[in-house]
C-alpha positions as CSV (number, residue, x, y, z in Angstrom):
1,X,22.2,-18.4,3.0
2,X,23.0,-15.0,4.9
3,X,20.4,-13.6,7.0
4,X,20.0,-11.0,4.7
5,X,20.0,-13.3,1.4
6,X,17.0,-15.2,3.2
7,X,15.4,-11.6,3.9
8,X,15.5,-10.8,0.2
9,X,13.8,-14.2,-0.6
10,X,11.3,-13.4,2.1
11,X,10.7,-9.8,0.5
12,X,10.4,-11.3,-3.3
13,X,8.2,-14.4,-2.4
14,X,6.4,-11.7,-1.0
15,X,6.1,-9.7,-3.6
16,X,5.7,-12.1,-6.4
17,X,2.3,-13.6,-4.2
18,X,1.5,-9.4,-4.5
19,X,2.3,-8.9,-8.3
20,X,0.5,-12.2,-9.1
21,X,-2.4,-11.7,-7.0
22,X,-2.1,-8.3,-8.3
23,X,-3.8,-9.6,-11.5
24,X,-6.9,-10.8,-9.8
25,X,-6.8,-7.2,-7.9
26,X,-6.7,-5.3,-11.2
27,X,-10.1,-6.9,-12.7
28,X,-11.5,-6.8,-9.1
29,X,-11.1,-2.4,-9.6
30,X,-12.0,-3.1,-13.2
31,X,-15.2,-4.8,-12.6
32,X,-16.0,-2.7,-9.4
33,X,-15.8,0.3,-12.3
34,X,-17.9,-1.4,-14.7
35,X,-20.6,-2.0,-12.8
36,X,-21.3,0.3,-10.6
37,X,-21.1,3.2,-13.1
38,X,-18.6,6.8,-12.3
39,X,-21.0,8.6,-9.8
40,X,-21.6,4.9,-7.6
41,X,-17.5,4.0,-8.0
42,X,-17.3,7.7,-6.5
43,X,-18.8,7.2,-3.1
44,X,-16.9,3.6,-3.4
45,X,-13.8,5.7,-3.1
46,X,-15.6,7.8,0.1
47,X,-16.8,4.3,1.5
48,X,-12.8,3.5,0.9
49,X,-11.3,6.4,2.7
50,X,-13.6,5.6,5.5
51,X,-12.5,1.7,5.8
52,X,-9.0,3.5,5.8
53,X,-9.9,5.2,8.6
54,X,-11.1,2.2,10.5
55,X,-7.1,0.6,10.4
56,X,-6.4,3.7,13.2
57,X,-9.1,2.5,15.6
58,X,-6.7,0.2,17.4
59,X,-5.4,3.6,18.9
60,X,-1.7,2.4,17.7
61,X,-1.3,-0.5,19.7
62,X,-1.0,-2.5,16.1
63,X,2.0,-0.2,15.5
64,X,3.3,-0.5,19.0
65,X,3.1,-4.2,18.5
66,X,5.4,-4.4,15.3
67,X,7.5,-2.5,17.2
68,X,8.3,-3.8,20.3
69,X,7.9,-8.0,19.2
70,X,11.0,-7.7,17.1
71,X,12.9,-5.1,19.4
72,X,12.5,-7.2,22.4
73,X,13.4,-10.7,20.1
74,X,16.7,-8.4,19.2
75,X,17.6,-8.3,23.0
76,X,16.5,-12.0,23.5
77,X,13.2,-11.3,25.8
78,X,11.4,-13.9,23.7
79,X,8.8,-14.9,26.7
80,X,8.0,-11.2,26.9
81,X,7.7,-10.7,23.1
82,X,4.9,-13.9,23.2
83,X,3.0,-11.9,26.3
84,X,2.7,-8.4,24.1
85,X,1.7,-10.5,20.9
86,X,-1.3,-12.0,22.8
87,X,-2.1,-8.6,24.9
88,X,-2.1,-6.8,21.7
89,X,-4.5,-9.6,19.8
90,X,-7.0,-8.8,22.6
91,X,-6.7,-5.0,22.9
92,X,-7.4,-4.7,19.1
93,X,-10.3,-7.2,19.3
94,X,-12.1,-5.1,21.8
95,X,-10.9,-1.5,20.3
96,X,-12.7,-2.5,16.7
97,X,-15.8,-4.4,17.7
98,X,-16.5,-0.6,20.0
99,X,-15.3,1.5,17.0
100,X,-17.7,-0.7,14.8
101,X,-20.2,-0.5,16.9
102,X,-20.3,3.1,17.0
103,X,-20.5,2.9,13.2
104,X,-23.6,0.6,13.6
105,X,-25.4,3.3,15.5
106,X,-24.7,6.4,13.2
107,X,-25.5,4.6,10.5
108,X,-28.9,3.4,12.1
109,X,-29.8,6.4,14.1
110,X,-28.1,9.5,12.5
111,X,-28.0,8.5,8.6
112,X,-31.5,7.7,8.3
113,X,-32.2,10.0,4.9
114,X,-29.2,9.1,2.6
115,X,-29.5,6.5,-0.3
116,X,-30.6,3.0,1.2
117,X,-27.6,1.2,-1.0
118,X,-25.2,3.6,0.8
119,X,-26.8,2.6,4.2
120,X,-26.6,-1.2,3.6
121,X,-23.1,-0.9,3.0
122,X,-21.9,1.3,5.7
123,X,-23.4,-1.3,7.7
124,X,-21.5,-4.2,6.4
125,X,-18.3,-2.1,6.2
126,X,-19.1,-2.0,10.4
127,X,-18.5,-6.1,9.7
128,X,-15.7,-5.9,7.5
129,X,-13.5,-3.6,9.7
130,X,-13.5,-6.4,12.3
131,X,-12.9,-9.2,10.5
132,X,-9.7,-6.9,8.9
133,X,-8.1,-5.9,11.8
134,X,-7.6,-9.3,12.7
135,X,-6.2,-9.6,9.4
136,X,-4.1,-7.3,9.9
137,X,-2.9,-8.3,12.8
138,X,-2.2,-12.2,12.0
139,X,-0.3,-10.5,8.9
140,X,1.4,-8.4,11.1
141,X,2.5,-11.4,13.3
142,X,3.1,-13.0,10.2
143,X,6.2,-10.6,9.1
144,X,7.3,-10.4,13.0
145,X,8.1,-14.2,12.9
146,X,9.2,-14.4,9.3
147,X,6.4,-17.0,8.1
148,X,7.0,-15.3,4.5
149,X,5.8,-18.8,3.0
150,X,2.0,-18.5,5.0
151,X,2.1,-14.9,4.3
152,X,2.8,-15.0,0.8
153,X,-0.3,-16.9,0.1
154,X,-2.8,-15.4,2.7
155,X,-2.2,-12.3,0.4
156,X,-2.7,-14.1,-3.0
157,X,-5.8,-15.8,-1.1
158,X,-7.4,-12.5,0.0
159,X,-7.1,-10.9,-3.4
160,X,-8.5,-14.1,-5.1
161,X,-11.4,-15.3,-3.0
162,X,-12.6,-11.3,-3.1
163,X,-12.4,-10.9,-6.1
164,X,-14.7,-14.2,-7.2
165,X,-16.7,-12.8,-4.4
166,X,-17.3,-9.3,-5.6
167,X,-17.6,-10.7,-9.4
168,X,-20.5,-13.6,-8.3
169,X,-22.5,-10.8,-6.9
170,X,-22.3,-8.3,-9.2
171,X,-23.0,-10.5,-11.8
172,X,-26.7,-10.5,-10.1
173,X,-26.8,-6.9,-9.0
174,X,-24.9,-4.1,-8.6
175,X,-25.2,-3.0,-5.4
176,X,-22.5,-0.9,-3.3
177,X,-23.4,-3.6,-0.6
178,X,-22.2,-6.3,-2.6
179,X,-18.8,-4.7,-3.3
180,X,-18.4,-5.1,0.6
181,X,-19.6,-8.2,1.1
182,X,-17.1,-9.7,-1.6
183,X,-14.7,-8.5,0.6
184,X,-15.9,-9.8,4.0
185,X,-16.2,-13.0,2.4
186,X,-11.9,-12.4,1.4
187,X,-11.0,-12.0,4.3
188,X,-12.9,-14.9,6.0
189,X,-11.5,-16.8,4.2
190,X,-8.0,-15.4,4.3
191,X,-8.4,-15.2,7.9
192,X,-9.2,-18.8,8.6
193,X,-6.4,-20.5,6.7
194,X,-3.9,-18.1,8.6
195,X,-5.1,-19.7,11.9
196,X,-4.8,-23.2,10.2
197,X,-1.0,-22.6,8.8
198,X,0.2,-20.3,11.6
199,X,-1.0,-22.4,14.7
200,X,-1.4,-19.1,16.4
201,X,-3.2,-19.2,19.5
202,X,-3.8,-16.3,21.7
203,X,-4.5,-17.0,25.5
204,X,-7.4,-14.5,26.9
205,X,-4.7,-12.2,28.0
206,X,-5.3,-8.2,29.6
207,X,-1.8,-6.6,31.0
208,X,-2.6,-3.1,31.9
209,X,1.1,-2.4,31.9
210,X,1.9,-3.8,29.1
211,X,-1.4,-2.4,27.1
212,X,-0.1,1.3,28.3
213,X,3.3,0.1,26.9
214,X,2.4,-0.6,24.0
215,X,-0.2,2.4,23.7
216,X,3.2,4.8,24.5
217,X,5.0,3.6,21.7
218,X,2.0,3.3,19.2
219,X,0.2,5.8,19.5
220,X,2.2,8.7,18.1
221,X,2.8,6.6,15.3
222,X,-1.1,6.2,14.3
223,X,-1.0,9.8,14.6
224,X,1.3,10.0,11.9
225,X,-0.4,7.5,9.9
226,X,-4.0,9.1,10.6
227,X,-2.4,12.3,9.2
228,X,-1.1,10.7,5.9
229,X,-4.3,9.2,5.3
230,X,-5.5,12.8,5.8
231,X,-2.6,13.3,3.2
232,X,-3.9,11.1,0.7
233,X,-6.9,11.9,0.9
234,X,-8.0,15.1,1.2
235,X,-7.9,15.5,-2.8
236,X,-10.8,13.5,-2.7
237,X,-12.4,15.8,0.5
238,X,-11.6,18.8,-2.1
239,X,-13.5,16.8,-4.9
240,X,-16.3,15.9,-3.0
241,X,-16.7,19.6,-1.5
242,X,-16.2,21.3,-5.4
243,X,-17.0,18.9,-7.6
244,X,-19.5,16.2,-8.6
245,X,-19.6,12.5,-8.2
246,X,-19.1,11.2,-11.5
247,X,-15.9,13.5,-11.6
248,X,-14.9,11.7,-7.9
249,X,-15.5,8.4,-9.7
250,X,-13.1,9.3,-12.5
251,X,-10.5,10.6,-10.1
252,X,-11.3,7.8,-7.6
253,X,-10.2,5.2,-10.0
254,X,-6.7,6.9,-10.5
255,X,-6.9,6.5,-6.7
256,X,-7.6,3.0,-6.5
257,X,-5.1,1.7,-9.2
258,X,-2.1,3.6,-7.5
259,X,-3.2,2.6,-4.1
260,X,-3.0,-1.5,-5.4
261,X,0.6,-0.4,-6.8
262,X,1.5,1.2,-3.7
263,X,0.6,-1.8,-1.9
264,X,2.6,-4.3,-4.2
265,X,5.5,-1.6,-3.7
266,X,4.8,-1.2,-0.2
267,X,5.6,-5.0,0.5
268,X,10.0,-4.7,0.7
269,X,9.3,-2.0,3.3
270,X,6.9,-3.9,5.6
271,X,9.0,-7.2,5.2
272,X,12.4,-5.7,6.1
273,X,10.9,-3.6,9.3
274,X,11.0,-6.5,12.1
275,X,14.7,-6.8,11.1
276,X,15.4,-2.9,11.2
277,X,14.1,-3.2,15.0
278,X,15.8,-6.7,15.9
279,X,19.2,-4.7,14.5
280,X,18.8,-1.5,16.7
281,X,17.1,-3.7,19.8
282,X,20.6,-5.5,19.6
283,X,22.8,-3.0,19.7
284,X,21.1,0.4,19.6
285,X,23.3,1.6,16.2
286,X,21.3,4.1,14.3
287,X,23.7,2.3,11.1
288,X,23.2,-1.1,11.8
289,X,20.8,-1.3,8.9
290,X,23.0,0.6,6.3
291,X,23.4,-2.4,3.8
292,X,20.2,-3.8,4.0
293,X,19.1,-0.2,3.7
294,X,21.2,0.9,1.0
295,X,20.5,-2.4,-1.2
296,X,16.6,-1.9,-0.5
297,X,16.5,1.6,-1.5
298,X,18.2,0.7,-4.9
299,X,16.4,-2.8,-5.4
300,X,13.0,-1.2,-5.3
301,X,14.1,2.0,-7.6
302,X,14.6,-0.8,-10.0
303,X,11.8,-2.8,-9.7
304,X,9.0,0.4,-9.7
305,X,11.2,2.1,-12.5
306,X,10.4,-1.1,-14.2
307,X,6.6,-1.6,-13.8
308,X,5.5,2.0,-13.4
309,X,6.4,3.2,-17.2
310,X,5.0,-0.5,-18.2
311,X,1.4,0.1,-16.6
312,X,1.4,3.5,-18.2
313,X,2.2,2.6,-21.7
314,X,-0.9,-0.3,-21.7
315,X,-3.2,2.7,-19.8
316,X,-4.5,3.7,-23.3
317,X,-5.3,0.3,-24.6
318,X,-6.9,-1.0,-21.4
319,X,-9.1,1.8,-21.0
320,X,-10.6,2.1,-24.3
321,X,-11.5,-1.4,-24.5
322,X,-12.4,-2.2,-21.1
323,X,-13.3,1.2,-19.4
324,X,-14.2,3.5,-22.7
325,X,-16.5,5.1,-19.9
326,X,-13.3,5.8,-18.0
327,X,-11.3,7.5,-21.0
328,X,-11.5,11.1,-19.5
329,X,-9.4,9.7,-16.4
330,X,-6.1,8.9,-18.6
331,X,-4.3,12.0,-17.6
332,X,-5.5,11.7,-13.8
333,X,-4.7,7.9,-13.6
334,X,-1.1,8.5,-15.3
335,X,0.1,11.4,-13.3
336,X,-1.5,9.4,-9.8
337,X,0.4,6.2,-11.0
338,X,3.6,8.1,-11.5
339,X,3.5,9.3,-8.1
340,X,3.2,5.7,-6.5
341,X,7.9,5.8,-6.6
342,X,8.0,8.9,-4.5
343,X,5.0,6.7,-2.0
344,X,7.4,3.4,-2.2
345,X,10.6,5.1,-1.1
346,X,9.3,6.9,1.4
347,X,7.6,4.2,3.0
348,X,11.1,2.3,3.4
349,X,12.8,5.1,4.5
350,X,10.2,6.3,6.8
351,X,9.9,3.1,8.7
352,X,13.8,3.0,9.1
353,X,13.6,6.7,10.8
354,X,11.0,5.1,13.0
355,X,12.8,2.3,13.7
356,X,15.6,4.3,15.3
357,X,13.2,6.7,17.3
358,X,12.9,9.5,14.8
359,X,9.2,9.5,13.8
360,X,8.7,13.3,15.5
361,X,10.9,14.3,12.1
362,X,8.0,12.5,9.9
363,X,5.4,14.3,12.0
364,X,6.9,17.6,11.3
365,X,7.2,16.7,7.3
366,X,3.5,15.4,7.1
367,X,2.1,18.6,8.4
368,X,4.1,20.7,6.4
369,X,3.2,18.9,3.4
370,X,-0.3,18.2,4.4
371,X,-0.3,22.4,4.8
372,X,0.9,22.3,1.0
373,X,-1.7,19.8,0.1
374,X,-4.0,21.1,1.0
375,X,-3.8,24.8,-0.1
376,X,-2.9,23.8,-3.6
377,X,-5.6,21.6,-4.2
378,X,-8.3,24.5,-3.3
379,X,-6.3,26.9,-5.7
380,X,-6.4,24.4,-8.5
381,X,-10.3,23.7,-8.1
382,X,-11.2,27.6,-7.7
383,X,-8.8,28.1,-10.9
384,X,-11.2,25.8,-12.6
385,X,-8.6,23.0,-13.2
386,X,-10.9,20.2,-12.8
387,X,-9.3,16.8,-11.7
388,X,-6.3,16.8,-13.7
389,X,-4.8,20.2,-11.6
390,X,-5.8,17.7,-8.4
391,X,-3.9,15.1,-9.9
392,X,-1.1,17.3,-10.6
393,X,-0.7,19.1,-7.1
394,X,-0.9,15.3,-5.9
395,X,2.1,14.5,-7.4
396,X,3.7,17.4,-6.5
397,X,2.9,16.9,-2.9
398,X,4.1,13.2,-3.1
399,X,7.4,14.7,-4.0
400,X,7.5,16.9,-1.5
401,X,6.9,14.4,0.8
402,X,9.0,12.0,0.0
403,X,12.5,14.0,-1.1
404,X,12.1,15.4,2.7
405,X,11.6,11.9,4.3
406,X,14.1,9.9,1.9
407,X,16.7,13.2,3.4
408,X,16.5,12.6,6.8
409,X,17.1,8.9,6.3
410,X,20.2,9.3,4.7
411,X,21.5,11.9,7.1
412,X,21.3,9.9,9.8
413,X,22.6,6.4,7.6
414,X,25.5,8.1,6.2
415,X,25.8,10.9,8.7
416,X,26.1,13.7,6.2
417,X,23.8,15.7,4.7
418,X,25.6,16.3,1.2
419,X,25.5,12.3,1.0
420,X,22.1,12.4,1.9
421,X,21.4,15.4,-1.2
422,X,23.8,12.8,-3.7
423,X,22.0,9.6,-3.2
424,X,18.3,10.9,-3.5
425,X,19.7,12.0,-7.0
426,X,20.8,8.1,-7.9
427,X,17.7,6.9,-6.4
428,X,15.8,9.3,-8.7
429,X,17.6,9.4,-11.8
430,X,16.8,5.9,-13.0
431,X,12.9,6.5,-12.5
432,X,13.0,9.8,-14.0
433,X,14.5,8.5,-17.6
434,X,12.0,5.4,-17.2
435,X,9.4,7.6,-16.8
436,X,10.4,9.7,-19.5
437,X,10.6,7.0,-22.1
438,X,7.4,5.6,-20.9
439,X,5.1,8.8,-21.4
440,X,7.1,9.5,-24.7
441,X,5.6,6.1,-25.8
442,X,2.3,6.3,-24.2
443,X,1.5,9.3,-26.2
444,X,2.9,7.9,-29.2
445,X,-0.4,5.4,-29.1
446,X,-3.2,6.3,-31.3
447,X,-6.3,3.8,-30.5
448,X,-7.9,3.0,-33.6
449,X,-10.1,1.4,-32.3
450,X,-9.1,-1.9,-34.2
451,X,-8.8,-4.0,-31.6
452,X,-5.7,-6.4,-33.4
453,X,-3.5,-3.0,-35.0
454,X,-3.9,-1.5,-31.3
455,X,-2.3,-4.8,-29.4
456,X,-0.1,-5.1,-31.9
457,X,1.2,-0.7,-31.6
458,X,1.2,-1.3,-27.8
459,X,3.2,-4.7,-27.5
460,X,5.8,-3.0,-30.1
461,X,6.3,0.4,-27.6
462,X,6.7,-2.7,-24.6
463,X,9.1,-4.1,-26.8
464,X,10.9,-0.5,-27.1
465,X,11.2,0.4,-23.4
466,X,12.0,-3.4,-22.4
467,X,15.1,-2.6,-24.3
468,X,15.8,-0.1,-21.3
469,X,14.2,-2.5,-18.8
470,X,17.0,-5.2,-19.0
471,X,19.7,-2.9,-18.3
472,X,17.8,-1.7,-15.2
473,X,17.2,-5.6,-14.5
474,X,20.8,-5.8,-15.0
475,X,21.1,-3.4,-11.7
476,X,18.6,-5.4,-10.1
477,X,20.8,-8.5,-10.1
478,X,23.5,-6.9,-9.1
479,X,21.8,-5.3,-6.3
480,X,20.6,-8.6,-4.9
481,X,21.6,-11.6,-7.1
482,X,18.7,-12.5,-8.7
483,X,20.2,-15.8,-9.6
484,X,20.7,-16.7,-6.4
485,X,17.2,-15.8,-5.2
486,X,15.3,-17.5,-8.3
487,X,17.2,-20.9,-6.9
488,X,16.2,-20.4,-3.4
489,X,12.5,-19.9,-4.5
490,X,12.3,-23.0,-7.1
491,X,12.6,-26.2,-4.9
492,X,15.1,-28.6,-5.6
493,X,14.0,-31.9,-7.0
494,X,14.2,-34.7,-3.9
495,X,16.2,-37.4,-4.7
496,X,14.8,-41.0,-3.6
């Protein structure tokens, strides 16, 4: 199998393990919901954007880790890759048990007046962000050395054991503080059979060189990642600062459903970035990636064209019967779902302009757009448009966004900017009449609140735009042989 045949199994073992797990992850935000009510499920969503937070503690040396391993494996420095994998695991381990303390004693000594729940959990979120930074990490090493097999499961483990986790203990109260300890107990788990499978072992190692290294080349990239969390989130900020918190809870479970999608999406861009370094380390060709590029960008136009308008057509069913307290959220949660393409893409294509040295051009794009943002969200709240004009200008500003980054890439891949302008047009056009046909449908439901005539009026509109669906699976295949990966991921039968 070519190496980039056995990079598209790694990807799709990858993301099957995400889709499937995906499932568990779904009644995880679904149960979370239920029982903690729309004004608790709100500061959830604050107590999220916090633990988001946390993943830029390690100051970027996470980020100058994924980067330099694979560039210095591309120029054949393996002993020197091994050092900076087991500087890095040290550097990280002392950045997030300082940055947790610090929580620790805020919490304790400066947030003695808010709502005990709250205070309990910020606590255990102090916990949580250690044990998930080493997460992060071992997944990160995982990628690196192309262990997709071991890191396929660690993420279908971390989504299962949390979500039995969270479920047990809500079943006997619902507490915010339960919520997080579910998910300490996920990644415990997740984190120990890592160790077991992996073998890793990191030697007490401190390298001030290397640690500044690393820092150099990391650190500008956490500062573009702190600002798109600002990004993301400051629709949220803008809700919290106008609004109420049963409106943050309705808008915060939009949130948290397109965030899971992202990260399903997400997993093609994460998988293919060690090799996007080990190609430019190698030979320093700003277009050594193009193919793997080129069939990337298409593979995962198909794929989200695909599940996007699917998830939207069931949104009507699945709230009414699971979530009627969720019902005003329909529009909020569609339009923040749709927006989870333009998120996908440019996560590819921003980690290819970063593995050629051209993150300074994302910088420029976030705060521009983050400008945007952020203006167009206050004008919508002091217009009185609730949380559907925040969802809207969200969207908008994911467009934005993404059009700008997706741009650049091609420039630079193709070396012209009119083929840059005609391939963001294919890469759009197949998700724009998905999309289409998907909301025509959606709207087309009436609940009727018999339970039997509603599955039935939904599974016949899945039936409609599955029609459309196997001509885009059609692409798929021919973007990456489908065949030929669905034999590489069922084992053959041993012979005795």
């Amino acid at each position: 199998m070519s190496k980039e045949s056995s990079l598209s199994l790694g990807a799709i073992k990858i993301f099957i393990s995400t889709i499937l797990s995906s499932v568990f992850n779904f009644f995880r935000i679904i149960i979370i919901a239920h029982f903690l009510g729309p004004s608790n499920y709100g500061y959830w969503n604050l107590l999220l954007v916090i633990f988001t937070y946390s993943n830029y503690t390690n100051l970027g040396i996470i980020d100058g880790m994924n980067k330099q391993i694979p560039y210095l494996i591309g120029q054949g420095k393996v002993e020197e890759a091994k050092e900076a994998k087991n500087v890095s695991f040290w550097q990280i381990v002392v950045l997030i048990s300082f940055f947790s303390s610090v929580l620790v004693f805020v919490t304790l000594f400066f947030l003695k007046n808010i709502e005990p729940q709250i205070r309990y959990a910020l606590l255990l979120l102090a916990i949580l962000m250690v044990i998930n930074q080493i997460y992060i990490v071992l997944t990160t090493l995982l990628r690196t050395e192309k262990k997709f097999g071991i890191l396929a499961k660690a993420v279908s483990i971390i989504n299962v054991s949390s979500f039995v986790g969270i479920y047990l203990l809500l079943q006997y109260k619902s507490l915010l503080s339960f919520v997080v300890t579910g998910m300490i107990i996920g990644n415990i788990i997740t984190v120990i059979y890592i160790f077991y499978k992996s073998k890793f072992k990191f030697p007490l190692t401190f390298n001030r060189k290397l640690t500044v290294k690393l820092f150099k080349i990391g650190f500008p990239l956490v500062i573009i990642q702190v600002i798109y969390s600002l990004f993301i989130s400051v629709d949220r900020w803008m809700i919290v600062g106008f609004l109420d918190a049963s409106a943050l809870g309705l808008y915060g479970l939009g949130a948290t459903i397109s965030t899971f999608m992202f990260g399903a999406f997400s997993v093609l861009s994460f998988t293919i970035f060690p090799s996007l370094m080990e190609r430019f380390g190698h030979s320093e060709d700003i277009t050594a990636a193009k193919s793997l590029m080129v069939k990337s960008n298409q593979a995962l136009v198909y794929i989200v064209s695909i599940v996007i308008p699917l998830t939207i057509i069931v949104l009507p069913l699945a709230l009414h019967y699971l979530l009627p307290d969720y019902i005003p959220a329909l529009g909020v949660i569609t339009l923040m779902i749709s927006g989870v393409f333009f998120s996908a893409l440019m996560t590819i294509n921003g980690n290819y302009l970063v593995s050629i040295n051209k993150q300074s051009i994302i910088l420029y794009i976030q705060l521009f757009t983050l400008l945007i943002n952020v203006i167009l969200n206050y004008l919508a709240l002091q217009r009185g448009m609730g949380i559907i004009g925040v969802a809207t200008v969200t969207l908008i500003s994911y467009c934005i966004y993404s059009s700008l980054v997706i741009i650049f890439s091609q420039k630079y891949l193709f070396s012209s900017l009119k083929t840059a302008f005609g391939n963001l047009s294919k890469l759009y056009l197949p998700y724009v009449i998905s999309l289409s046909l998907g909301l025509k449908l959606m709207f087309s439901i009436t609940i009727t609140n018999n339970l039997w005539f509603d599955i039935k009026t939904t599974l016949i509109n899945i039936f409609i735009f599955s029609l459309w669906g196997v001509i885009l699976l059609f692409l798929l295949h021919k973007t990456i042989d489908l065949k030929q990966l669905l034999k590489a991921l069922i084992p053959a039968k041993k012979t005795l």
